[in-house]
N, C-alpha and C positions, 0 to 999 in steps of 0.2 A: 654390673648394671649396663655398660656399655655393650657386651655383649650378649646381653637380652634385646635392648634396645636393636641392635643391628638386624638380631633373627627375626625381629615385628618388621623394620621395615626391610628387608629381605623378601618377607611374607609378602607382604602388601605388592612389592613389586613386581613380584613373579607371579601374582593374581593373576587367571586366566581374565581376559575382558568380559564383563557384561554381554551376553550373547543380544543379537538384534532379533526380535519379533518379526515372524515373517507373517504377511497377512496378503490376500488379493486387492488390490489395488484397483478401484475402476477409471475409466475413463472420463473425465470432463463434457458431460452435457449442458448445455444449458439450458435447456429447458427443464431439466431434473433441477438444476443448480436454485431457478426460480419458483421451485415446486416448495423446494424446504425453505427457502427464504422469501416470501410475497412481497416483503418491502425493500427489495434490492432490483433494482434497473441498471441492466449493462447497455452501452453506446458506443457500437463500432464508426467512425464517422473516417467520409470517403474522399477530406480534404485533408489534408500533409498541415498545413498550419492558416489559421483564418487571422490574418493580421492587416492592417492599416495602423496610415500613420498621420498624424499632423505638425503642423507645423507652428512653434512657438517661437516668441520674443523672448527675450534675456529675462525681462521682467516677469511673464507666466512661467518659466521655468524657476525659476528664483523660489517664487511663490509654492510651487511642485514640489521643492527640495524642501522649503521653510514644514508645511504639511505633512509630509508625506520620510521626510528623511530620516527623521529616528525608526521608520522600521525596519526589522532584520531587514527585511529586504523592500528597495525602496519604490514600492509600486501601492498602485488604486485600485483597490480590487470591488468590483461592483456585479452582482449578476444581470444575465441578459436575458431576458423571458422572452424578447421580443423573436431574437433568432434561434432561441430553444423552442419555441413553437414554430418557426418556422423550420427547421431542419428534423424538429419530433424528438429532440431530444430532452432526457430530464431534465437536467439541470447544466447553463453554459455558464459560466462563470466570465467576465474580462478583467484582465491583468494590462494597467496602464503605466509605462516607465520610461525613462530616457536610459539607455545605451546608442553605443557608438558601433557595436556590432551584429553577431546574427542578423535579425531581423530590424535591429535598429539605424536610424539615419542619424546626423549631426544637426541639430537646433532643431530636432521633431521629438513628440511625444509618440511612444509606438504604442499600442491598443492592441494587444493580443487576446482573441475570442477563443476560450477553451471549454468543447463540449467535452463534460466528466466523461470518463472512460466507465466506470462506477459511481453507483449511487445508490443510500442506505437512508429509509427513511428511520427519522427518531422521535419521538415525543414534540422534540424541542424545534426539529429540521432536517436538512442533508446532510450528511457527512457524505463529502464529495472527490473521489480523486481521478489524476491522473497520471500518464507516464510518457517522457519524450522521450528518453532513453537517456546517452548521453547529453543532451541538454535541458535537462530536469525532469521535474516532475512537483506534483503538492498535494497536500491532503488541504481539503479548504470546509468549513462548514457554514453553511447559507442556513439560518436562521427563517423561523416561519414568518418573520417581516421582509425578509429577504435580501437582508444584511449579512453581506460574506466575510467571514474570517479565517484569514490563514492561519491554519494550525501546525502546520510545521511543511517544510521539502525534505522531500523524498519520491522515489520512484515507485507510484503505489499499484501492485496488482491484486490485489482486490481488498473486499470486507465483508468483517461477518458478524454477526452475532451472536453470543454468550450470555449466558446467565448473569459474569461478572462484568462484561461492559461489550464494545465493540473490537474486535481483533481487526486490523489490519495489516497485509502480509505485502512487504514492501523490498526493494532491493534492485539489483543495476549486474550486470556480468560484461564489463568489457575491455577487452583488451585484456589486461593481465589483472585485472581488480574482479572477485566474482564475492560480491557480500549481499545477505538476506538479513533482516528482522523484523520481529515481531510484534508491532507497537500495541499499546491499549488503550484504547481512550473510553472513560467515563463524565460525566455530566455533573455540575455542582451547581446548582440553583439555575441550570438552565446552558451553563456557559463549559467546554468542553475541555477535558482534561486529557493531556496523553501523558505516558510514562512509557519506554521501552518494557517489554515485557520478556523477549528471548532473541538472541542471534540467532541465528541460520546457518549451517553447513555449508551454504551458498545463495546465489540471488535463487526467489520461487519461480519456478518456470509457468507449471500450474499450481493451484491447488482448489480444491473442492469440497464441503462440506459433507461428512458422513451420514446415511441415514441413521446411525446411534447418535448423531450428534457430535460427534470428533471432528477435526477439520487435518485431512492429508496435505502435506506440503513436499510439494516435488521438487528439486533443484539436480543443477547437473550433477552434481555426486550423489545423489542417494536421496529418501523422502523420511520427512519424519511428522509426525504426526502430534498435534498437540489434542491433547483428552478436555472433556468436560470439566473436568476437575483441575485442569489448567495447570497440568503439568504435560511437559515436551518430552517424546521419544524418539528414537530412532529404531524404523524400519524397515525389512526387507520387502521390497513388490515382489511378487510372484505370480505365473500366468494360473491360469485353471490348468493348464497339463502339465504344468509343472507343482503342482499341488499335491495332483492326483500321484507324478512319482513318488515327492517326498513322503506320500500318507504310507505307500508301498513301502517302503525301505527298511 
């Protein structure tokens, strides 16, 4: 029995690998990108970070933490229509908090103004994100009242839309850390659900929405592509003259 057992996993382990799907890969347009998706708004914005800060007593702070302290993280998140129309952007989101660093001073509230990098209309509102690099990033959804809520951190490079909900393709490459995944967030009586949905090979560099409706995800080792049917592959890019060999061969 034992050596039955051995020649199975024998077998199994000297399986040749699962060969990768080689398919043409295109390019990241954006204006194609806004073709297939009309309710997606990208915002390249030409300020490094839009921050002010003020200055509080013992006692408004107090108050700040009393509020505001039980959440993961301890900030006031409000949106700002005011300089989202002023700069043309979709939607800015402001993050208000006390630190002692980055951007922050000692006995001030700092008011950090973040125009979305992306932006995903839904039924209900924005799903909104963005990306600092190494010093963060969120995914936040502004509500059609206009009521922001942070739905989780992370460093998000874009979103998209499925049949089963919203995919978003998120992740950081730095220094010696290079991690991607692939969240999903659905909607429950209006109020937004994520659930990780796949890891990543690595952080997405790009990725793009297929005109089949697939979404290609590129990271620095390789791209793999998740299907309609919301299952993840791995693929090979290859040029058009390089197609043209391999059809040869």
């Amino acid at each position: 029995m034992m050596y039955i057992f051995s020649l199975l996993l024998s077998s199994l382990l000297s399986a040749p690998p699962e060969p990768i799907a080689q398919m043409e890969c295109p390019e990241f347009v954006e204006e194609v990108a806004l073709e297939l998706e009309p309710n997606k708004q990208y915002f390249r914005d030409t300020v490094r970070a839009r921050v002010e800060r003020r200055e509080v007593s013992d006692a408004e702070l107090f108050n700040f933490f009393k509020q505001f302290g039980e959440n993961e993280r301890k900030i006031k998140l409000a949106s700002n229509e005011l300089l989202a129309n002023e700069i043309g952007a979709p939607i800015v989101y402001s993050m208000e908090y006390y630190q002692e660093k980055y951007f922050g001073l000692e006995n001030h509230l700092t008011i950090h103004h973040v125009p979305a990098a992306v932006t995903y209309q839904t039924p209900f509102g924005h799903l909104a994100g963005d990306s600092q690099g190494e010093f963060g990033g969120e995914l936040v959804f502004v509500n059609n009242s206009g009521v922001v809520e942070l739905i989780q951190d992370m460093n998000v490079e874009d979103i998209y839309k499925f049949d089963f909900g919203y995919v978003v393709t998120a992740g950081l490459r730095h220094m010696g850390s290079d991690r991607g995944t692939l969240y999903l967030v659905t909607f429950l009586d209006g109020e937004p659900q994520i659930t990780t949905l796949f890891g990543l090979i690595g952080a997405p560099e790009t990725s793009l929405k297929l005109s089949n409706g697939d979404l290609l995800i590129n990271s620095r080792d390789g791209s793999q592509v998740l299907r309609t049917d919301g299952s993840l592959e791995r693929v090979s890019c290859v040029s058009n003259a390089n197609r043209r060999i391999l059809d040869n061969i």
